[in-house]
N, C-alpha and C positions, 0 to 999 in steps of 0.2 A: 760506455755504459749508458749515459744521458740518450744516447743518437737510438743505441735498443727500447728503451722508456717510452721516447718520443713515436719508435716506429710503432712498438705496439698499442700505446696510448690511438695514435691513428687509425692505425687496424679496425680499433674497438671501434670506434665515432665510425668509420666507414659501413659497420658492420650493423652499429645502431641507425645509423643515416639508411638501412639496407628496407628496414624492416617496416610494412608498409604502411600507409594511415587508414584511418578505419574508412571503408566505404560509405557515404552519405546515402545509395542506394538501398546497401544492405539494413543496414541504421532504421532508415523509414519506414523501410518496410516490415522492419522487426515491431517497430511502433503502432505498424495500423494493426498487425495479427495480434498486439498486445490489448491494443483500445480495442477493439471487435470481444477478445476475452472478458475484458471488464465490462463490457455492456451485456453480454450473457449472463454473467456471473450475478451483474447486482438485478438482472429482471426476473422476477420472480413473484409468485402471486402473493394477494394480502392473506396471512396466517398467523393467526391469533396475536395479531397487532391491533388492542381495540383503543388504543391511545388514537389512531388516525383519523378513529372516528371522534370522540369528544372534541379533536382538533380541528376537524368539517363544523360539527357543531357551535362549535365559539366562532367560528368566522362566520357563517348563516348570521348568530346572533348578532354581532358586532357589524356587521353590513347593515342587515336590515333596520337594529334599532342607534346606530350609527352614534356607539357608546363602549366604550370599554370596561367593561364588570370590574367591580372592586369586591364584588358577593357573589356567593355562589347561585347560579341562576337554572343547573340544573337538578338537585337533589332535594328529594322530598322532605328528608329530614336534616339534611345540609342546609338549606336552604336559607341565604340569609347568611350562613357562613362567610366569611372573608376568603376570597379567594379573585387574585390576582393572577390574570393568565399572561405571563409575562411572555409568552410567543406567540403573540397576538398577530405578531408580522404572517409568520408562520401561516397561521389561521385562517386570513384571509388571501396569502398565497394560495392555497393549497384548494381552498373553497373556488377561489378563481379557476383555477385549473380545471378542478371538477364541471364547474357550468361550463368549461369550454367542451371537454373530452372527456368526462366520467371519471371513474377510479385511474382509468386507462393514463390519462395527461399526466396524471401526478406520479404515477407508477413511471413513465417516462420520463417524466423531469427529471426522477432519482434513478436512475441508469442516463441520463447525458452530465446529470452533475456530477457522478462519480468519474465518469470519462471524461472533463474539465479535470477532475482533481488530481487525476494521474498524470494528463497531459503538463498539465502546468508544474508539476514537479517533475515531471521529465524534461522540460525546457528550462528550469530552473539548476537541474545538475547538468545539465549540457553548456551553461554558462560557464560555470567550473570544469569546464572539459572534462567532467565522469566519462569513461567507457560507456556506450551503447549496452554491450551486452551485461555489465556490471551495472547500470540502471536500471534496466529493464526488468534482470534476475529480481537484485534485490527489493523492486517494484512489486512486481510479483509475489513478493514473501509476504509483503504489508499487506497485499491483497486478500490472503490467505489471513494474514494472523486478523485482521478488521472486520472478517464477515460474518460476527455476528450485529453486525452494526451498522447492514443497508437495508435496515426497514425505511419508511416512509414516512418520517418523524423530523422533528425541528432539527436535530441535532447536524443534517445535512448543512445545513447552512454556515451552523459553526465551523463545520469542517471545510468548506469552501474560503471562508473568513479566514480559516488558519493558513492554507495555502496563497491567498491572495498578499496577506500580512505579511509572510515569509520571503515571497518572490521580491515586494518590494525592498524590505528592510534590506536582505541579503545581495541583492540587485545592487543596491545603495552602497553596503558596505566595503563588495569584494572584489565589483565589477568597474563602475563609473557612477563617480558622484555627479559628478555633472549632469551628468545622460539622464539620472534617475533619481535628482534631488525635489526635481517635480514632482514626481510622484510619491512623496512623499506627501504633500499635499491632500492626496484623496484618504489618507489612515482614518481622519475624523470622520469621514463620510461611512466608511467603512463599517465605526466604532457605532455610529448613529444607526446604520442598518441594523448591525448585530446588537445592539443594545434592546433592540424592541424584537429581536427574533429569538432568541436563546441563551442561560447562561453563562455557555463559555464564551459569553463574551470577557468574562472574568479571569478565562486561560489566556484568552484573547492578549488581553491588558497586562496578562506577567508575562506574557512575549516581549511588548512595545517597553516594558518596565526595565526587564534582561537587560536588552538592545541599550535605551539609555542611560543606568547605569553603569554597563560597561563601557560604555564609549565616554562618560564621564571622565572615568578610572582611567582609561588609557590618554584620555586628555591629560590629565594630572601628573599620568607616569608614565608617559612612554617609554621612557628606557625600557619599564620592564614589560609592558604589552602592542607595541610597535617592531617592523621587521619592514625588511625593502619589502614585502607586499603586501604587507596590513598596517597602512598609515593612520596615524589621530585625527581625527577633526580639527578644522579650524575653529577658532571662538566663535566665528558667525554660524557655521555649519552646526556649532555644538548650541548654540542658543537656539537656532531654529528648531533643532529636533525637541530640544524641551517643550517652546511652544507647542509643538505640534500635539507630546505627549499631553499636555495639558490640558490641550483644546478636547483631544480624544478623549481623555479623563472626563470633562466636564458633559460630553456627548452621553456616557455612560448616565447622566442622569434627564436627558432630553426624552423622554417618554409619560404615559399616560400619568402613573403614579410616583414620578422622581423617585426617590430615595427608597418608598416605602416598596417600591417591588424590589431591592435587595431584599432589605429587613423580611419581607414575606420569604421570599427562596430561602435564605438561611433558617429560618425559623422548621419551615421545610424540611431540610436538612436532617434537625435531631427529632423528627418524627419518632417514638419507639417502635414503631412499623416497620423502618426501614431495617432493622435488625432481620426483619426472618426474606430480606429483599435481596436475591441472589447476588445482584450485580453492585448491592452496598458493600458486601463483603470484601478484605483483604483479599487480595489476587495469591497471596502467600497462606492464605488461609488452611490450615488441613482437615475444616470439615466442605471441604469443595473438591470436585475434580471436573475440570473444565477441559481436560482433554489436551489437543493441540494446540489450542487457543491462547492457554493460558502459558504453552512451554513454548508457542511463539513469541510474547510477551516478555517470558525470561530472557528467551534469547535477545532480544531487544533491550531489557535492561539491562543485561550485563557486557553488552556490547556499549553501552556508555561508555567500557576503559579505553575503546578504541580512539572514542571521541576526547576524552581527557586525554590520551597522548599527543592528537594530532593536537592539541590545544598549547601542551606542551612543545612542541616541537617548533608548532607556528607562530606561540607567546599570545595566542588566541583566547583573551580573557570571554571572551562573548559565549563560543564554544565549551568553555569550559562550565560557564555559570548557568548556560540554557539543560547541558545536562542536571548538573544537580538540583538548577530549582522543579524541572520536571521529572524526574526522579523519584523528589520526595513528593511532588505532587501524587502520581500514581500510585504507588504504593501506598494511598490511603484506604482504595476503592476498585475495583475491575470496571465499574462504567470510567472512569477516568482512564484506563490500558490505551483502550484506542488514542484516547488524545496523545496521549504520550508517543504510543507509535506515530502516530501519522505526524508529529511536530519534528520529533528528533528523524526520523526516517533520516530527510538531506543531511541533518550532522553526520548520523553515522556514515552512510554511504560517502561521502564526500572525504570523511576518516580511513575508509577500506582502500576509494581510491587513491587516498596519498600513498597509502601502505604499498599499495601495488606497484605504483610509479618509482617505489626506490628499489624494485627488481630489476637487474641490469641483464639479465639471462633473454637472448636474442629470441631463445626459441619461446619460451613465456610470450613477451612481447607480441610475436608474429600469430600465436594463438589467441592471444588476448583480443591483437585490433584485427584478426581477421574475421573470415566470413564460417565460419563451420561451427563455429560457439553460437551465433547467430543463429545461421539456420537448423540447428537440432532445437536450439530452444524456440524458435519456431512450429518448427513440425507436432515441438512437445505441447503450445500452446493451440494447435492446430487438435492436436487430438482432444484434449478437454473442453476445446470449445464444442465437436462431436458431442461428446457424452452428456453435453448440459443440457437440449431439447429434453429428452427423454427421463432427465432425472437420473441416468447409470453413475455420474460421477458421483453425487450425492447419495448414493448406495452404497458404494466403493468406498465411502468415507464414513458410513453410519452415520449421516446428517441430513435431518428432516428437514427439506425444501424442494417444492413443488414451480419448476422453472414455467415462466408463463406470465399472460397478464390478468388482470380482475382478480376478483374475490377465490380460495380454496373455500369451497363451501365443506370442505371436510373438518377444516377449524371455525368457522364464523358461521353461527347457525342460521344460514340463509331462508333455509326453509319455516323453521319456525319460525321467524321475523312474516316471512308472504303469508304467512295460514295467519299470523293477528293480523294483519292489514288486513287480507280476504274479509275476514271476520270483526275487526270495529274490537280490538282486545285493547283494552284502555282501564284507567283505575292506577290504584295504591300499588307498585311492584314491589317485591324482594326479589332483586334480579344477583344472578353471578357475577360474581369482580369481573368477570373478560366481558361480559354485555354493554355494562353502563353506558358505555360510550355509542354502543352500536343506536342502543335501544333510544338514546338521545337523539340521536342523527334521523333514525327512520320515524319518530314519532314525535316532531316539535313541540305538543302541547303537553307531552309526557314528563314527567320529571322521577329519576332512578333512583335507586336504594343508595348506591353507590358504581363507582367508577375509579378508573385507574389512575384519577387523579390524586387520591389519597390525600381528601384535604384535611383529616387528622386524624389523631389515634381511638378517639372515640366512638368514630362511625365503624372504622376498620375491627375494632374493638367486639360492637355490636354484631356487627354482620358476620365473624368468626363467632360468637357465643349462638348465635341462631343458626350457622352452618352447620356447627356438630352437637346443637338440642343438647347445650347447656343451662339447667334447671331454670325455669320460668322461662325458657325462649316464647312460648307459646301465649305466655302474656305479652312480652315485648313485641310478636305479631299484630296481637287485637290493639293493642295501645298506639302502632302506626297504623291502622287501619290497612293493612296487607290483605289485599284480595286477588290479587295473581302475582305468581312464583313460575322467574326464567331460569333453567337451569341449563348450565354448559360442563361436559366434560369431554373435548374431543379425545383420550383416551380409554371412555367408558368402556367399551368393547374388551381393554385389553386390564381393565381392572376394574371389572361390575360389582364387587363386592362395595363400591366404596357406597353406592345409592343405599343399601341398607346401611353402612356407619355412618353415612350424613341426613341432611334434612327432608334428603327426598322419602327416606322410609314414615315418616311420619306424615307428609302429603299423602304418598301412597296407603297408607291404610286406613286415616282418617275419613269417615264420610261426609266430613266438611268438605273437602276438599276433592274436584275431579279431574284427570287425565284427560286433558283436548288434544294434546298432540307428544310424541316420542322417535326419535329416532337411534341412529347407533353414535348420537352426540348433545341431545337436548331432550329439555322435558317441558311443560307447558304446566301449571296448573291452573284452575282458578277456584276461588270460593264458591258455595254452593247458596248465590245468594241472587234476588230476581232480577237484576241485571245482566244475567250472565244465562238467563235460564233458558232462551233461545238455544243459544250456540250449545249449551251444553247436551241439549235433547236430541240434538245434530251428530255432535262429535265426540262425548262422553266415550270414551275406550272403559265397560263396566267387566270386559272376561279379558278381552285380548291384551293384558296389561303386562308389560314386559317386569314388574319388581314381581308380581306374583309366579310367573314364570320362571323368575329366575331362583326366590327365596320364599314362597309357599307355592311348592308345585303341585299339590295334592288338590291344595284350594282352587288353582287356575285349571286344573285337569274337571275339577267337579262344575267348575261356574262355566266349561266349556259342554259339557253332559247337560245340565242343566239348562242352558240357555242357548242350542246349538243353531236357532235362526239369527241371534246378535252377535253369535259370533265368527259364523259366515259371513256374515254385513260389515263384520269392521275388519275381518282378513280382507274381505275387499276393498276396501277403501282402503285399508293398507298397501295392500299389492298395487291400487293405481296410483298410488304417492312415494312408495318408499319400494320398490320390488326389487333392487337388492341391496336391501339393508341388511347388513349380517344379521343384527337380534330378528328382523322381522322374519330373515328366513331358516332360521333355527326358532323360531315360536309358530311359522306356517307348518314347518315338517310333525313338529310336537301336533299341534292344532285338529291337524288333517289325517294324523293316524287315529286320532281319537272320535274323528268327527263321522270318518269311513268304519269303526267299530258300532259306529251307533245303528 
């Protein structure tokens, strides 16, 4: 009976010994068709991102007056505010970039940094001998569930910090201490960058927190979180990393304002503003539907048990405590989702591959490390990188992104921005929440109503009671001295009613106030006051005015009978600026039947 055991026992090992290793060719290659997809995927042009611009602007300022703001330096009635730009790094990154290569550099940097971040999480589960095609898969899923989250914003760099952090600690812990106990050394270095560039450096620090707590705990107890491949530290091992955590701790306050740029960001934080701010909200929320986004996310948190079993299995206190402290991190907020994915991403995966490895079935196996799982996901990755030039994928998914580089001037009112330069448009703005930034960036001696910085609930306050001409708005005008009004809604087109339920119906019929410029996404005003009295005798739209067109048509039908020389004059000037703007060629067609009746 033993001699049959033995024969079939061998069988088996022969049969497993059969089955073959995964090809290193195939592997690579799966890897460059994956990087080539990620650098598609996150190049895309700038859309209604105007934080990138206030972020050009604090680095201009911060270069040239070779100072780091502790007040706000661009709001006309902020002004003077406390405001702490704590990614300052950021800033003057990104302004660097610019004077090198325009929008174009930085748009760049953030399609090669994504392609670092993937790379190096794929050489980090390759340590742990993950499967090629079970990396790359599940690579790809984080891909997907993250992208609402490759704008061109500080938060990049957190994200690079998170995986830099990762390789090392985990390097450290699972690989070779030896090898990679130096490298343990650069964490402060690390902590000191990302402390002057972004937030999470604070996720940052409950990563380095995890790590040495738990490696405390298993010093203390090994019996219960020690195994022949997850050994405790030595006392020396375990005293360095403290240091090290402490040195990093204290890094966290090696910047312009120590202590007082937390206290600022938290303070931040319970802005009441941020209550009506999409991505403050609960990811579990039920007045949100975030689509795919949000049920990749689930799938991600609930793929935690996966990680708590392997934790279990492996007596992996570290595994086990990284999921639930990010866990409950996430689930505070949806701008926190991404972190949580892209942190946990290695546990989980690293979880699915243990699972997989205790399948003993030959033909699994020989699918698993062969090449055919490989090359469909391939072909598959081959085709979407197709559809991305063109925009079809992002069609196919009902998601608004314009693949490409520079500016989408169909969200960022590029044109009204050139016609006030053309023109010397200067003075007191009430500009729209998405300009602030822009209007900072193109006009340095200007200073904005507000911006995306939302440096408190006051201004935000204001600027919503005046957006929808809540009683005495119109004092609260004269009292900032408001003599020109920028207005953005790259939706107008597809929801023109809202110009009569907001501020613009009150510009428009006021004859304070005239029409310099319109398109099928911005509007221009200025006061009708003698600074202004050139350009307005130039550019004044007095018939061809799209709110009277749209909501007193009888009146825009008469002022076009009535005035049928000015309003030949500004169809033309329209048709050489704007010929095909949708409102301008549904008010040409209106216009020109009326104008041939005459």
């Amino acid at each position: 009976m033993a001699k049959v055991k033995n024969k079939a026992s061998q069988q088996t090992k022969l049969k497993n010994d059969a089955v073959p290793e995964e090809n290193k060719f195939a592997a690579y290659g799966l890897l460059g068709v994956f990087l080539v997809l990620v650098f598609f995927a996150v190049s895309y042009q700038i859309s209604g991102d105007d934080d990138l611009f206030w972020h050009l602007a604090t680095g201009r300022y911060i270069v040239e007056n070779k100072v780091v703001p502790d007040k706000d330096v661009f709001g006309h009635i902020t002004s003077g505010t406390e405001w702490i730009p704590f990614e300052w790094g950021w800033d003057i990154l990104t302004y660097g970039l610019y004077n090198i290569g325009g929008y174009n550099a930085i748009l760049l940097f953030r399609s090669l940094a994504f392609c670092f971040i993937f790379l190096l999480l794929y050489l980090l589960l390759r340590k742990f001998r993950v499967n090629s095609f079970l990396s790359i898969f599940a690579l790809f899923v984080l891909l997907v569930a993250i992208m609402d989250r490759f704008s061109p914003r500080p938060h990049i760099l957190t994200y690079i910090f998170f995986v830099l952090l990762l390789y090392i600690l985990l390097s450290y812990k699972y690989i070779d201490k030896e090898k990679y106990a130096k490298r343990l050394y650069f964490i402060p270095v690390i902590f000191l960058l990302w402390a002057n560039s972004h937030m999470g450096v604070l996720a940052g620090g409950l990563i380095l927190f995890v790590f040495t707590i738990s490696e405390t705990i298993t010093y203390f107890k090994p019996t219960s979180f020690t195994s022949s491949e997850i050994k405790a530290l030595s006392k020396t091992e375990l005293r360095n990393l403290w240091i090290i955590s402490i040195v990093s701790a204290v890094m966290l306050l090696v910047n312009p304002h120590g202590i007082s740029t937390y206290v600022y960001a938290y303070s931040h934080t319970k802005m009441k503003m941020l209550e009506s701010v999409n991505e403050w909200q609960s990811p579990f929320s039920s007045k949100l539907d975030f689509g795919f986004i949000i049920t990749l996310y689930k799938i991600f948190i609930f793929s935690g048990i996966l990680v708590l079993y392997y934790a279990f299995k492996k007596k992996d206190l570290f595994f086990a405590l990284m999921f639930i402290s990010f866990a409950i991190y996430s689930v505070r907020a949806i701008r926190f989702t991404v972190d949580y994915e892209l942190i946990m991403s290695v546990f989980i995966i690293i979880s699915i591959s243990y699972i997989f490895s205790q399948i003993r079935s030959t033909g699994f196996r020989k699918l698993y490390n062969g090449n055919v799982l490989k090359g469909v996901l391939a072909v598959f990755f081959i085709y979407i990188i197709a559809l991305i030039p063109n925009n079809e994928i992002y069609q196919k998914i009902q998601y608004y992104r314009i693949s490409g580089w520079g500016i989408n001037a169909d969200f960022i009112p590029v044109q009204l921005f050139d016609f006030m330069k053309e023109n010397n448009i200067s003075g007191t703005p009430y500009n729209h929440f998405g300009t602030g930034g822009y209007l900072v960036w193109n006009f340095p001696n200007e200073k904005n109503f507000i911006d995306s910085r939302n440096l408190n609930d006051e201004i935000h306050s204001e600027y919503n009671a005046i957006m929808v001409m809540q009683p005495g708005f119109e004092k609260k005008l004269e009292e900032r001295g408001v003599d020109y009004v920028v207005y953005l809604d790259p939706d107008l087109i597809r929801r023109p009613n809202d110009l009569k339920r907001l501020v613009t119906s009150y510009f428009s019929t006021n004859k304070k106030w005239k029409l310099l410029f319109w398109d099928d996404k911005s509007m221009l005003f200025v006061k009708d006051v003698p600074k202004f009295a050139d350009v307005i005798s130039k550019y004044e739209y007095k018939v061809i005015d799209p709110y009277d067109a749209l909501f007193n048509k009888a009146e825009f039908e008469n002022g076009i009978r009535l005035n049928p020389d000015t309003a030949r004059l500004e169809l033309k000037r329209k048709q050489e600026s704007d010929p095909n703007g949708y409102l301008f060629q549904n008010l040409n067609a209106s216009a020109n039947k009326i104008l041939q009746g005459l």
